[in-house]
C-alpha positions as CSV (number, residue, x, y, z in Angstrom):
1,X,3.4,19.3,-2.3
2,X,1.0,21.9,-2.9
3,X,-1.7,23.0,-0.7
4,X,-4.2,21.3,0.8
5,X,-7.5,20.5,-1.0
6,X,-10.1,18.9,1.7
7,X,-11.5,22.6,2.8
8,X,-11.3,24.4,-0.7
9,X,-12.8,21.3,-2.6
10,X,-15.9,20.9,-0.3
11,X,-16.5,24.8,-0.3
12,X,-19.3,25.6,-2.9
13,X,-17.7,28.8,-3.8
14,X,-14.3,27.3,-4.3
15,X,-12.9,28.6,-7.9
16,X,-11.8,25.9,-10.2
17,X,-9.1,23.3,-9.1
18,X,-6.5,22.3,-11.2
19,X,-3.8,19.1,-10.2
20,X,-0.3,20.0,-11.2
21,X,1.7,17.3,-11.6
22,X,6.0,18.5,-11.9
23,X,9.0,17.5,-10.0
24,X,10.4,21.0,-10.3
25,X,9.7,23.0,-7.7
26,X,10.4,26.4,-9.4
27,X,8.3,25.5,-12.0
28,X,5.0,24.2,-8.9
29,X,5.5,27.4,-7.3
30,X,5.8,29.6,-10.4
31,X,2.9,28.0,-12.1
32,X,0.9,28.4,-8.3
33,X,1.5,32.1,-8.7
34,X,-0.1,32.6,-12.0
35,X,-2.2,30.8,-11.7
36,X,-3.6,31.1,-8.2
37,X,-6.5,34.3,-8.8
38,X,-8.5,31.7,-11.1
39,X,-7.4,28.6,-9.6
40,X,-6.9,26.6,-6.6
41,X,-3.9,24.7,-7.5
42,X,-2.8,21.7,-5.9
43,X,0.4,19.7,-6.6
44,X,2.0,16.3,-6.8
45,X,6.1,15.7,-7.3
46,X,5.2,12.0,-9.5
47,X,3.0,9.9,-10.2
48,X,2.6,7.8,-7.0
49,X,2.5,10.5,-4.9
50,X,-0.4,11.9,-7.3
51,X,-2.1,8.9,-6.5
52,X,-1.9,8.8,-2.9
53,X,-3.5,12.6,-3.7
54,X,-6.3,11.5,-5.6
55,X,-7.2,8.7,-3.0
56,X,-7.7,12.0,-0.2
57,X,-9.9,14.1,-2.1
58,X,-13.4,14.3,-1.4
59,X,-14.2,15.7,-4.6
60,X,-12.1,15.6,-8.2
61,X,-10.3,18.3,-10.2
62,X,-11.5,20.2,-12.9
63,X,-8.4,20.2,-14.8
64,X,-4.8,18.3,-14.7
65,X,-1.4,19.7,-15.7
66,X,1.0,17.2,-16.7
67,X,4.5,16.9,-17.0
68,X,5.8,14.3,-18.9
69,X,9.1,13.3,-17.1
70,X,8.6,12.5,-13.9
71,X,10.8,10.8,-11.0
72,X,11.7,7.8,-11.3
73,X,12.5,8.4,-15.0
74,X,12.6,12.4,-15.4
75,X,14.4,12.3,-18.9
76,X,12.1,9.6,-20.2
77,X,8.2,10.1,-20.9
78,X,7.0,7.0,-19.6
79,X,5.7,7.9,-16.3
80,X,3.8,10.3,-17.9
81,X,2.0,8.6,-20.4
82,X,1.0,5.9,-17.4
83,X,-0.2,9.1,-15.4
84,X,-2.5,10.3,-17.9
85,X,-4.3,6.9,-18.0
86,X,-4.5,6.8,-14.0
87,X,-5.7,10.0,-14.0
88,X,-8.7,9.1,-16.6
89,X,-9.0,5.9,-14.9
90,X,-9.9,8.1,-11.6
91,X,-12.3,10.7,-13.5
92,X,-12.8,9.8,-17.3
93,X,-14.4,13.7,-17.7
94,X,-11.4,15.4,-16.5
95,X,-9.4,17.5,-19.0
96,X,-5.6,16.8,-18.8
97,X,-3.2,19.3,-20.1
98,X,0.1,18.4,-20.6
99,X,2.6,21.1,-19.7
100,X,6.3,19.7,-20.8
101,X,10.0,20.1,-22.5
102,X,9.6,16.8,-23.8
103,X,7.3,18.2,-26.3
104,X,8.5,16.3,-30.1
105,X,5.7,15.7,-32.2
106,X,6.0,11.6,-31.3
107,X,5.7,12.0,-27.6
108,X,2.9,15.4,-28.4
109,X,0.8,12.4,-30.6
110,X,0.7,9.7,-28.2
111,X,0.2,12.2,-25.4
112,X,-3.4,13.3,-27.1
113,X,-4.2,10.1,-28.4
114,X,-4.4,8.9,-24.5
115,X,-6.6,11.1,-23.9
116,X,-5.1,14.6,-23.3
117,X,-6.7,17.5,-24.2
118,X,-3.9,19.7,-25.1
119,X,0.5,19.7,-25.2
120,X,1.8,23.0,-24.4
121,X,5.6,23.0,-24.4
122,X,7.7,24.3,-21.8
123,X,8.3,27.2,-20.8
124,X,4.4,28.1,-21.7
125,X,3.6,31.8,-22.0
126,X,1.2,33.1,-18.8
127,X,-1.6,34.5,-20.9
128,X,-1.5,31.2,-23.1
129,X,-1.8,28.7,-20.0
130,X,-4.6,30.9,-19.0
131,X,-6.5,30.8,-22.2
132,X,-5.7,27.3,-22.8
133,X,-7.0,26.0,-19.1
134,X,-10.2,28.4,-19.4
135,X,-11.1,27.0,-22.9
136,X,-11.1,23.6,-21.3
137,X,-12.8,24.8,-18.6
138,X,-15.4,25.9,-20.2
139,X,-16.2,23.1,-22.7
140,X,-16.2,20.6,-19.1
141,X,-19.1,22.9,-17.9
142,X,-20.6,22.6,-21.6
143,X,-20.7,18.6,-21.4
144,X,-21.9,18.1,-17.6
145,X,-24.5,20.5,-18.2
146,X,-25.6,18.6,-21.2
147,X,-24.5,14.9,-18.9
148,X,-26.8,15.3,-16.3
149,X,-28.7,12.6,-16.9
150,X,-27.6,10.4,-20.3
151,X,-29.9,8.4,-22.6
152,X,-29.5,4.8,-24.1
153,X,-29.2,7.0,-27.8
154,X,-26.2,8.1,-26.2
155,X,-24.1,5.2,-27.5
156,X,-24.0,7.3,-31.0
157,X,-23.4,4.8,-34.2
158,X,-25.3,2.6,-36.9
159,X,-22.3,-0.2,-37.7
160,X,-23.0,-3.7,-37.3
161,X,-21.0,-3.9,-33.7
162,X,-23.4,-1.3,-32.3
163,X,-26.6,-2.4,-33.6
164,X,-25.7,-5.8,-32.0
165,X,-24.4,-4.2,-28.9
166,X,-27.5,-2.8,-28.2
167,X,-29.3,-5.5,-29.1
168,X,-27.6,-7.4,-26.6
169,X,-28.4,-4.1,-23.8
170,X,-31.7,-4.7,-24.1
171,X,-31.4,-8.9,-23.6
172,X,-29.8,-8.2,-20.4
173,X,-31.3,-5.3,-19.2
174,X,-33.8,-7.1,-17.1
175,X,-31.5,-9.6,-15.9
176,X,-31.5,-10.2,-11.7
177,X,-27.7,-11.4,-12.9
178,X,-24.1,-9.2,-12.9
179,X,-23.4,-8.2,-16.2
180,X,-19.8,-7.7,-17.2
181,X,-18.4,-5.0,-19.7
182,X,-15.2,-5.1,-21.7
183,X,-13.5,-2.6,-23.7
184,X,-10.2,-1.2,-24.7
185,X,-10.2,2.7,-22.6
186,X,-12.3,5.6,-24.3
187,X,-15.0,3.4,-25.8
188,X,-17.1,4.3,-24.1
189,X,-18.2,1.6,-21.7
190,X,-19.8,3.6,-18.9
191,X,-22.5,4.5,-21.4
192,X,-23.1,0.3,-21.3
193,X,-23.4,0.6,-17.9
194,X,-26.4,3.4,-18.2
195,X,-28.3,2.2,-20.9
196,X,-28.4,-1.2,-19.0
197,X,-30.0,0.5,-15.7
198,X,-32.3,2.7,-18.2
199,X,-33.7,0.0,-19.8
200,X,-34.7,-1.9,-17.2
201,X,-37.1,-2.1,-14.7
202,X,-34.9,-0.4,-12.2
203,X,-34.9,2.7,-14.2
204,X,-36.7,5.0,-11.4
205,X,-34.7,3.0,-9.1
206,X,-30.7,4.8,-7.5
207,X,-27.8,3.9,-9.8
208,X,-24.7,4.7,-8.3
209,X,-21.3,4.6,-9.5
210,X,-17.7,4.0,-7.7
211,X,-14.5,4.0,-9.7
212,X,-12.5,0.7,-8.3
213,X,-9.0,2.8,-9.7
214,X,-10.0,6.1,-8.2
215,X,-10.4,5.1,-4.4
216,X,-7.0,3.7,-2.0
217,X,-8.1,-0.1,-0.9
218,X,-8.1,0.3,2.9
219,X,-11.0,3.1,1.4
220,X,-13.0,1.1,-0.6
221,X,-14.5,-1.8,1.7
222,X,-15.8,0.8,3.9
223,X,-17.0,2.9,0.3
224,X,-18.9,-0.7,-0.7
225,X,-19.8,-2.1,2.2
226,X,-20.0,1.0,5.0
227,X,-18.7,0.9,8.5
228,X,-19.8,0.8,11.8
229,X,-19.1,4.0,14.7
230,X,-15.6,3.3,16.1
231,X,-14.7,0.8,13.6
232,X,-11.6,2.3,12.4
233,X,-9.7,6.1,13.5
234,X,-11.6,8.5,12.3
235,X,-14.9,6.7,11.8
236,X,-17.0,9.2,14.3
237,X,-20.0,7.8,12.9
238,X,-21.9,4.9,11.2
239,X,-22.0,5.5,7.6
240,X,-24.1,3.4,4.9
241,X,-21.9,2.0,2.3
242,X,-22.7,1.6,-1.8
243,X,-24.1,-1.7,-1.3
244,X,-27.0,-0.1,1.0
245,X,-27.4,2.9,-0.6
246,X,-28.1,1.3,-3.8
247,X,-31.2,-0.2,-3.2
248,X,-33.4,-2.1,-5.5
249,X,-31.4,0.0,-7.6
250,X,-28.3,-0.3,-10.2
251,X,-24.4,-0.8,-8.7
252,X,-21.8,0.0,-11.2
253,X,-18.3,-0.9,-10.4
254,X,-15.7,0.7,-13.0
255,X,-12.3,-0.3,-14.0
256,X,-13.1,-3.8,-11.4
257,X,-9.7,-5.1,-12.6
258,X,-8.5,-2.7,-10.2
259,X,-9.8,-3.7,-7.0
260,X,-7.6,-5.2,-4.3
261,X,-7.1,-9.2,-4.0
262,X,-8.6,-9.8,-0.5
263,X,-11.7,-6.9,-1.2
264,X,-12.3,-9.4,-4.2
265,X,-13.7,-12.4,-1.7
266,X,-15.9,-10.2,0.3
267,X,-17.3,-9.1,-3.3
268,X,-17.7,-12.4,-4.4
269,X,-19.9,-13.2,-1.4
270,X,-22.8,-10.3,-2.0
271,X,-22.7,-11.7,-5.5
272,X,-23.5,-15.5,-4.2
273,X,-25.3,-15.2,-1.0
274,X,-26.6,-11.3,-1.3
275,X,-24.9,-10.9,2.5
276,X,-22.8,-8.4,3.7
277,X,-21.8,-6.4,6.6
278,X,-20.3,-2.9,7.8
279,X,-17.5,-3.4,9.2
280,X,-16.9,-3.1,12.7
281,X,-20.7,-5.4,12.8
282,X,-21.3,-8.9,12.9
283,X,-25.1,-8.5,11.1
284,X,-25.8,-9.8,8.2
285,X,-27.6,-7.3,5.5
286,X,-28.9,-8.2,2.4
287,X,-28.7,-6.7,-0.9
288,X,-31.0,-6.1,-3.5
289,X,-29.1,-4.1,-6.0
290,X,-27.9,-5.4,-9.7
291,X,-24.6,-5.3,-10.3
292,X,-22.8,-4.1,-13.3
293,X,-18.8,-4.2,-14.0
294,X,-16.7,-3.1,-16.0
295,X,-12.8,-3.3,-17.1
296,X,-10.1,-2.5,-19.9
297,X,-8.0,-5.2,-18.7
298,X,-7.9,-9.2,-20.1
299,X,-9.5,-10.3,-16.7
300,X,-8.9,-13.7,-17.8
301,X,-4.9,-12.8,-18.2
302,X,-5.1,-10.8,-15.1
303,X,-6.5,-14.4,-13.5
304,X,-3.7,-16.6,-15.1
305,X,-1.4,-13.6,-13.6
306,X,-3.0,-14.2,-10.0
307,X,-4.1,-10.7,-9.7
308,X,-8.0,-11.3,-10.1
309,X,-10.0,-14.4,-8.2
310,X,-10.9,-16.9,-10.8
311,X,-14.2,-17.5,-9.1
312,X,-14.9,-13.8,-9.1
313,X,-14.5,-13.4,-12.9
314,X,-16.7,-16.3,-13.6
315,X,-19.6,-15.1,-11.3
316,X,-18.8,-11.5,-13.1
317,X,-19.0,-12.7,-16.4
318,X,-21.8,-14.8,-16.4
319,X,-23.2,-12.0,-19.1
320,X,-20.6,-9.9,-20.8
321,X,-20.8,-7.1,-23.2
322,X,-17.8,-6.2,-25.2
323,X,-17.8,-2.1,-26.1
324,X,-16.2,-2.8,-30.0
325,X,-13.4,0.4,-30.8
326,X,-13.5,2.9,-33.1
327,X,-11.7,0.8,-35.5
328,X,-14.3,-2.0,-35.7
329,X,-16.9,0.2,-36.2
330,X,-17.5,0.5,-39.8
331,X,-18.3,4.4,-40.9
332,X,-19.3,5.2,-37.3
333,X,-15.9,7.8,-37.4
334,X,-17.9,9.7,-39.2
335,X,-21.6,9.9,-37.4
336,X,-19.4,10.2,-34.1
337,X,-17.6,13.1,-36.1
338,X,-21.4,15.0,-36.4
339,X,-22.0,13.9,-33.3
340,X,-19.4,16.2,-31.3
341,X,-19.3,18.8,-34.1
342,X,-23.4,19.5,-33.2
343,X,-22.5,19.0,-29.3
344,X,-20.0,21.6,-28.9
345,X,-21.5,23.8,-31.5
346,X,-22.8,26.2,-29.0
347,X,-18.8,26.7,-28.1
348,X,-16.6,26.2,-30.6
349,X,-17.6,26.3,-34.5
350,X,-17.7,23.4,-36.5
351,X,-15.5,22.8,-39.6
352,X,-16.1,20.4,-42.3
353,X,-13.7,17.6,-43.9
354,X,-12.8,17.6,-47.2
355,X,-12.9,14.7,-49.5
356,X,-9.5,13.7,-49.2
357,X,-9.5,14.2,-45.0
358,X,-12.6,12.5,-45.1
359,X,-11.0,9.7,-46.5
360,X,-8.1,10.2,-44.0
361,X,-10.6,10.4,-41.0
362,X,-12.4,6.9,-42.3
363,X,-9.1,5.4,-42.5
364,X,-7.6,6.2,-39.1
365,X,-8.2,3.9,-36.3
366,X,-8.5,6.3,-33.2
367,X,-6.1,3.9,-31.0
368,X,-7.7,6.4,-28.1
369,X,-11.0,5.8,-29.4
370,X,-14.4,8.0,-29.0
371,X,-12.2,9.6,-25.8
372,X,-9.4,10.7,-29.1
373,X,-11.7,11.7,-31.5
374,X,-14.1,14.0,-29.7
375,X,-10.4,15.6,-28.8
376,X,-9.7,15.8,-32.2
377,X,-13.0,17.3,-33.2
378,X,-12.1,20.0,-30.5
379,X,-8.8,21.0,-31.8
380,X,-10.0,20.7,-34.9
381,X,-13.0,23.1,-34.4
382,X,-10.3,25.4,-32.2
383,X,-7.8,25.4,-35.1
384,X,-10.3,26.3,-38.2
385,X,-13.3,27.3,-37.4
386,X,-15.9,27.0,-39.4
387,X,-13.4,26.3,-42.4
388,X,-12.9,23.1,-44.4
389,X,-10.1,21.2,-43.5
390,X,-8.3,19.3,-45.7
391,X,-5.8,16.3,-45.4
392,X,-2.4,18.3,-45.0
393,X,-4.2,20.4,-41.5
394,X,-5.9,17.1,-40.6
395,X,-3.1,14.4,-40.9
396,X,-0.6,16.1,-37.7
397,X,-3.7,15.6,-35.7
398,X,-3.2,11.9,-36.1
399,X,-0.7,9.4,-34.2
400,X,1.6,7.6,-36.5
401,X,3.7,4.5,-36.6
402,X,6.1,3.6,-39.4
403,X,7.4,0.2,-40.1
404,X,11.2,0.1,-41.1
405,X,11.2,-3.2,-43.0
406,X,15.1,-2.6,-44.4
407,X,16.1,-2.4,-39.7
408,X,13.6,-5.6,-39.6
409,X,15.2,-8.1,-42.3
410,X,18.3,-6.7,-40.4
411,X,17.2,-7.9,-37.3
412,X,15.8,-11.2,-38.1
413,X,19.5,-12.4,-39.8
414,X,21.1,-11.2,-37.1
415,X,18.8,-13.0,-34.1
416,X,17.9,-16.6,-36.1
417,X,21.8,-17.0,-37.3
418,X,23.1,-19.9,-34.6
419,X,26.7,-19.0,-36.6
420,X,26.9,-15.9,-36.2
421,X,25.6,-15.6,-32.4
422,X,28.1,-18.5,-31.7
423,X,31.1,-16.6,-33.3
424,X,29.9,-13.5,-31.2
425,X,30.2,-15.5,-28.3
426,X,33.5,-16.7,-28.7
427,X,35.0,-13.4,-29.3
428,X,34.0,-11.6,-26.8
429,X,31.5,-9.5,-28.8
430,X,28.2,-10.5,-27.9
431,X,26.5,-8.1,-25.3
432,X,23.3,-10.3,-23.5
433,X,21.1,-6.9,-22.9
434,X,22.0,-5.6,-26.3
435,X,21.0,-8.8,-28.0
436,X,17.8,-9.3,-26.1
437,X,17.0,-5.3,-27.2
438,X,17.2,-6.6,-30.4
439,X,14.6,-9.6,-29.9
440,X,12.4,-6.8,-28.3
441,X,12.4,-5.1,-30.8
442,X,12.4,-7.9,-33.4
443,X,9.1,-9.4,-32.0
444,X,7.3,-5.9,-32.0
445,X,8.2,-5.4,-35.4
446,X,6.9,-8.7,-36.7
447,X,3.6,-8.0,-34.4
448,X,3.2,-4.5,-35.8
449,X,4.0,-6.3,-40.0
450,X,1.2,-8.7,-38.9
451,X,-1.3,-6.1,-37.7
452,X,-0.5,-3.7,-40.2
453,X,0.6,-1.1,-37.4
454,X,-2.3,-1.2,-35.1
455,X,-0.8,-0.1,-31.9
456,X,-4.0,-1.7,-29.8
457,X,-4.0,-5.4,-31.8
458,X,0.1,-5.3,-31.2
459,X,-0.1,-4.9,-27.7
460,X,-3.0,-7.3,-26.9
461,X,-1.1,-9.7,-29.3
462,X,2.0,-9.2,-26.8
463,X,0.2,-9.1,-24.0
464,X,1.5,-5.6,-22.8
465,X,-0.3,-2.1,-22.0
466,X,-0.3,-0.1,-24.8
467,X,2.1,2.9,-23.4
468,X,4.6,-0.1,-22.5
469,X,4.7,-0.9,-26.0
470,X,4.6,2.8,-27.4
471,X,7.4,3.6,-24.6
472,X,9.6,0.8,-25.9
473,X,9.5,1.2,-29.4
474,X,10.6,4.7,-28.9
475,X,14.0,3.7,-27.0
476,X,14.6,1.5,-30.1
477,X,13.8,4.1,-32.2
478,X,16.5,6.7,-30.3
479,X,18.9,3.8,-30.8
């Protein structure tokens, strides 16, 4: 475990911090070292003990350093992957480097198409890692100066989707009722959330926000709700939770599908009765704030799985708002690509596409969304500045997927023949885990045939997350 972060993250001088996450400890304290005149470094062995981290902090890291394989499955990218979406789960601003020996292209593509900023195999040059983190560095300091306060313009587009999404912002903006918004991760829907408090007539009113993923549960009720002096160790004083600070104002709760089962009920009762207390008090306050909600999950699947109250979603989604992805967006690829080439003009210069990569760019379906291309724009802008890119420097930017239709056809005689499983059977040859590999992997190929090998449609089709599905299709591929 690295060192400790409560004193250094609430000092106002403290240098920059950056979360390492590596089960090596050579490599935690060797990385510590170079690191440490710039940076405070902190550390975490895997990714459950990074989240018991992230639940301490009293503020969030600038930066993350990831390695891929991690305990329980060190040889195997998986955990990973899933850490990279907790980690933008916690703080969707924060710039995550992966740092890694399990650096093939595949695992480098999906990696960045999550949402990290940047692979840098192992073992990484000291002057590199510098540059690498400062770059990043600086283009965070770039967008929160330019974040301070957003505007409804900020959802950048013209497609149909948009146009309609905002049409529907500005129906509900006014609304005393909870509005819920859907949307597959980097879409974008915390702007929703904004444009909704903007637009109405709570706009000079608070808006606060609380992450539902970012904060341990035994936290959150007193985050919402507040607590009373003596109400639990370590509660020295009374403190005002969300709820009461909010006001007349705007509550927005991100990634809801995240918040603990019993928290659920005592949320479901300031949505019907406006009542709630601190806790440690038996005195009913009331509160006046809208809420707003929002989620990357299927609540309704996470209902039929008994992980979210059914009552809760249906007082949620009263009014939903689905944030469309890149993919359904017509030509908005291309305005977003404008968009961030003019916002980090200032630090990086822009390039332009050529007519071919243009092509390739419209055709591409961002599977990370807005979060993947404004990466792309940065690497792009990093790699040739002010140049013109063409297809060939554009296309190994991209995350690919290839369909082996000679292994399916193979597959699908092999599974659907009741003669040949039976002879298998009775001599001995059939292998149960081998043969239900092959109906994994089977099924995934028929779902990515059917949605032309859209990684997102295939694993909502499946009902799986995304990295399960990308993670499994690369064990068949290896075998």
């Amino acid at each position: 475990m690295g060192e400790s972060l409560t004193g250094d993250m609430n000092d106002s001088t403290r240098k920059p911090v950056v979360l390492l996450i590596d089960d090596d400890p050579i490599i935690t304290e060797s990385m510590g070292f170079i690191l440490k005149r710039d940076f405070n470094v902190i550390s975490a062995e895997s990714r459950a003990e990074t989240r018991q981290l992230l639940a301490r902090l009293t503020s969030k890291p600038d930066l993350a350093l990831v390695d891929l394989g991690l305990p329980p499955l060190p040889h195997e990218p998986d955990e990973g992957f899933a850490l990279i979406e907790d980690l933008l789960a916690f703080d969707s601003q924060i710039k995550i480097l992966v740092l890694s020996g399990q650096s093939d292209e595949a695992n480098m593509h999906h990696a960045l198409t999550l949402g990290a900023v940047d692979f840098i195999p192992k073992p990484a040059d000291p002057a590199l890692l510098h540059s690498r983190l400062n770059h990043q560095l600086m283009l965070k300091q770039l967008e929160n100066s330019r974040h301070s306060i957003s505007s409804p313009s900020a959802i950048i587009g013209e497609s149909a989707p948009v146009c309609a999404l905002r049409e529907q912002i500005s129906q509900f903006a006014n609304t005393v009722f909870p509005v819920l918004v859907e949307g597959e991760s980097g879409t974008g829907k915390e702007l929703v959330a904004t444009a909704l408090h903007q637009q109405s007539s709570r706009a000079d009113k608070p808006y606060l926000v609380i992450n539902c993923a970012a904060i341990a549960p035994e936290l959150l009720e007193s985050q919402l709700f507040g607590h009373a002096k003596g109400a639990f160790t370590g509660a020295d004083k009374s403190h005002k939770g969300f709820f009461e600070e909010a006001g007349d104002g705007t509550l927005f709760l991100d990634e809801i599908g995240e918040m603990a089962y019993d928290l659920q009920a005592k949320l479901l009762r300031v949505l019907e009765s406006g009542e709630f207390h601190r806790i440690g008090e038996t005195q009913c306050i009331k509160s006046r704030a809208r809420i707003i909600a929002a989620t990357n999950k299927i609540l309704e699947q996470e209902v039929a799985n008994g992980n979210f109250r059914s009552d809760l979603f249906h007082r949620l989604s009263i009014l939903k708002i689905h944030m469309p992805p890149v993919r359904e967006r017509e030509d908005d690829c291309l305005i977003l690509l404008e968009h961030f080439l003019q916002f980090y003009a200032d630090s990086v210069k822009p390039i332009k596409l050529d007519k071919n990569a243009q092509l390739a760019w419209q055709a591409y379906d961002f599977p990370g969304n807005v979060r993947e291309l404004r990466n792309i724009v940065i690497r792009l802008c990093t790699k040739y500045p002010d140049q013109t890119v063409n297809a060939s420097q554009l296309q190994p930017e991209f995350e690919q997927q290839n369909l082996s239709t000679d292994n399916m056809q193979n597959v699908k005689q092999e599974m659907f023949s009741s003669q040949l499983i039976q002879q298998q059977i009775s001599s001995g040859e059939l292998n149960l885990n081998s043969k239900l590999k092959e109906l994994e992997d089977f099924v995934i190929q028929q779902a990515m045939q059917l949605y032309k090998g859209n990684l997102s449609k295939v694993a909502k089709a499946l009902q799986i997350n995304r990295t399960t599905l990308y993670s499994r299709m690369q064990k068949h591929d290896r075998h």
